[in-house]
Every structure is written in C-alpha cells, then in structure tokens.
C-alpha positions as CSV (number, residue, x, y, z in Angstrom):
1,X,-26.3,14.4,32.5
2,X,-23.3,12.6,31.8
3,X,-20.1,14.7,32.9
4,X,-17.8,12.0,30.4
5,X,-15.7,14.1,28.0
6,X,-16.4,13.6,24.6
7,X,-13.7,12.2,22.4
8,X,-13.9,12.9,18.8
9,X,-12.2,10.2,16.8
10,X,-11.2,12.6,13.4
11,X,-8.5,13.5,11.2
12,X,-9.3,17.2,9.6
13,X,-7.6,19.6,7.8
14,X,-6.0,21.2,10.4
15,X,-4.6,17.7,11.9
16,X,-3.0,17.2,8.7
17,X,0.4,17.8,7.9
18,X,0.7,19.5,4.1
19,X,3.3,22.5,4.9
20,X,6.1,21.9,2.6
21,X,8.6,24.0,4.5
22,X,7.6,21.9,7.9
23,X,8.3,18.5,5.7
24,X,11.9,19.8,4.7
25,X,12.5,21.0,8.2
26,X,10.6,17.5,9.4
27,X,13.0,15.2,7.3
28,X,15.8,17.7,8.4
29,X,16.1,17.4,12.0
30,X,13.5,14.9,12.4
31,X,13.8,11.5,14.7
32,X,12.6,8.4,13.7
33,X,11.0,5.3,15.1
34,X,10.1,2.0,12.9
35,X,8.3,-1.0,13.8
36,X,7.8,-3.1,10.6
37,X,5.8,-2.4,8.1
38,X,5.9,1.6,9.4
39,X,8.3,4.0,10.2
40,X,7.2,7.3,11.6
41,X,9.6,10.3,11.8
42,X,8.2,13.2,14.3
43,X,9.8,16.5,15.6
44,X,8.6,18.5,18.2
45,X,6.9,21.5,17.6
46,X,5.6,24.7,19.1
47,X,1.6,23.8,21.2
48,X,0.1,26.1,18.9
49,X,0.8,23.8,16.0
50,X,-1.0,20.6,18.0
51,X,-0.3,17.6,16.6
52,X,0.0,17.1,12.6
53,X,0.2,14.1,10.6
54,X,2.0,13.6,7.3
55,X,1.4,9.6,5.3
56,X,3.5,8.4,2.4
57,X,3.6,4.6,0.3
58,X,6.8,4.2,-1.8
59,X,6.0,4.2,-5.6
60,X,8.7,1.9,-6.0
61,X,6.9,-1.1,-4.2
62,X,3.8,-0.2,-5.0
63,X,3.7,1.4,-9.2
64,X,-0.6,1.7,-9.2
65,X,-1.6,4.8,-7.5
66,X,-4.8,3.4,-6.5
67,X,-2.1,0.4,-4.3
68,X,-0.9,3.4,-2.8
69,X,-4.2,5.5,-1.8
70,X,-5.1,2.0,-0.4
71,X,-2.5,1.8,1.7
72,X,-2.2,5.6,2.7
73,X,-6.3,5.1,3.2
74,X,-5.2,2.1,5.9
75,X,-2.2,4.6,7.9
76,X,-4.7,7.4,7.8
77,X,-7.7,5.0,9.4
78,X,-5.4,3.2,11.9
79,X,-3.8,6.5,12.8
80,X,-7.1,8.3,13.8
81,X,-8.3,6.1,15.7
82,X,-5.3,5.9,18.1
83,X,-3.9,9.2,18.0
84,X,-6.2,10.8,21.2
85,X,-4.3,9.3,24.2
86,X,-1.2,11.4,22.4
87,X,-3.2,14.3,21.7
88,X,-4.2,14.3,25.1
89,X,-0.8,13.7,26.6
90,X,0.7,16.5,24.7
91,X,-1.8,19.2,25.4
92,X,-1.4,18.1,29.2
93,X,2.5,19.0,28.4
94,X,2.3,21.9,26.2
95,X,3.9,20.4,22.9
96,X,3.3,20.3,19.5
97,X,4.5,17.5,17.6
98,X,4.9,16.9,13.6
99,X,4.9,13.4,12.4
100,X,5.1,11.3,9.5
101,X,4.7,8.0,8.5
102,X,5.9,5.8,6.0
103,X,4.7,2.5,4.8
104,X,8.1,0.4,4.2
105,X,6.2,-3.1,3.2
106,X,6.1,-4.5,0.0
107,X,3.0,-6.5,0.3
108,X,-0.7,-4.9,0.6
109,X,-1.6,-4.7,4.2
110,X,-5.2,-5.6,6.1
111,X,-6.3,-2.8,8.2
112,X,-5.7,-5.8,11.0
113,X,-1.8,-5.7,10.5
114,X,-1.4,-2.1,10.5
115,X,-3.6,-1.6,13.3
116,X,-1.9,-3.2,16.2
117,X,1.6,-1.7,15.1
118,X,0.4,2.1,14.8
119,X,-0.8,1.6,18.5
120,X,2.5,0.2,19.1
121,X,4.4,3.2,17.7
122,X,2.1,5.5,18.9
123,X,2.9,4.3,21.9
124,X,6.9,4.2,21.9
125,X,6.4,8.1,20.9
126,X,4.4,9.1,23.7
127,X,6.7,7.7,26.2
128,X,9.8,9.2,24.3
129,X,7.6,12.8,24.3
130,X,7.4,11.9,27.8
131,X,11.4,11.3,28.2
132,X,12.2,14.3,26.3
133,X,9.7,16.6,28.5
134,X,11.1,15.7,31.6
C-alpha cells in the first residue's frame, strides 16, 4: 500500500469565505499584500476557522457580469490549486487565516498570468504567517 498522504486539491463551502461580519472585521484590521494584477488582504483567525477564502473583480473595470465571473472563475481556479502547502503550514502552526483577493487589472486575464502570481502571493503570506508566529 502506498503510505503517501492524499492531497485533495478543492475549494468547498466551508473553505469559502461568505460571513459578512468576518468581511467588515477582514477589511477592518486586515493586512494586505499585492503583486500585480491581485491584491489579497488576510487576517489571522482563530484554527477552528482553517483557512477561508473571499474573491472580488471591480465592476468599474469590468461592467458585464459574466467579465467578472470570468475572472472570479480564474482567482478561484488558480487559488485551489496552490493553497495546500499553506493549509498545511497553518495547521502545523495552529492558525486560522481569512483572506481575500482582489483582481486590480483592467484587461481580461489567461489562467497562465494569474497562475504564477497567486503562487507568488501565496507564497509571501506563508512566510509572513511564518514571521508573525515566531
């Protein structure tokens, strides 16, 4: 048998961020980090919470809502896909953590420009989780 842990590459409803009390208290006392096109704004949070995502596209930049679920569709893809090496950190360290992203382009993106930057960001959080822990 193989003893390899399984990881699950999925975004459910739990892993979603939709509390509008933990958005106010999110864009509150949030910190942010941005790497062009996306800026993500996260918050520590008690373990029991685990990690929780929140996406947003401006309706300035882009007025069809169907532009926007596009783009939302692309943060939410590139997002789940990278998101276990920080699940895994945090749940080594005991955190929670409340993000949320939000697309700042103008332009439509390809899944291959927003891929590389989420891991980027991704990334620059877990070592600032990391900072903050210690």
């Amino acid at each position: 048998m193989n003893n390899k842990k399984h990881i699950r590459f999925s975004l459910n409803k739990t892993e979603r961020l939709k509390s509008r009390k933990a958005i106010n208290l999110l864009f509150e006392k949030g910190k942010s980090l941005s790497q062009y096109p996306i800026k993500v704004i996260w918050l520590p949070q008690a373990p029991e919470k685990g990690l929780q995502a929140g996406f947003t596209v401006s309706s300035r930049h882009f007025k069809k809502a169907t532009h926007r679920n596009r783009v939302k569709r692309l943060l939410r893809e590139t997002y789940r896909l990278q998101k276990n090496e920080l699940k895994l950190a945090l749940q080594q360290e005991g955190n929670g953590l409340f993000l949320f992203f939000i697309y700042q382009g103008v332009d439509m993106p390809g899944f291959a420009v927003l891929y590389p930057v989420m891991g980027q960001l991704l990334n620059r959080l877990q070592k600032k989780m990391h900072e903050n822990h210690q």
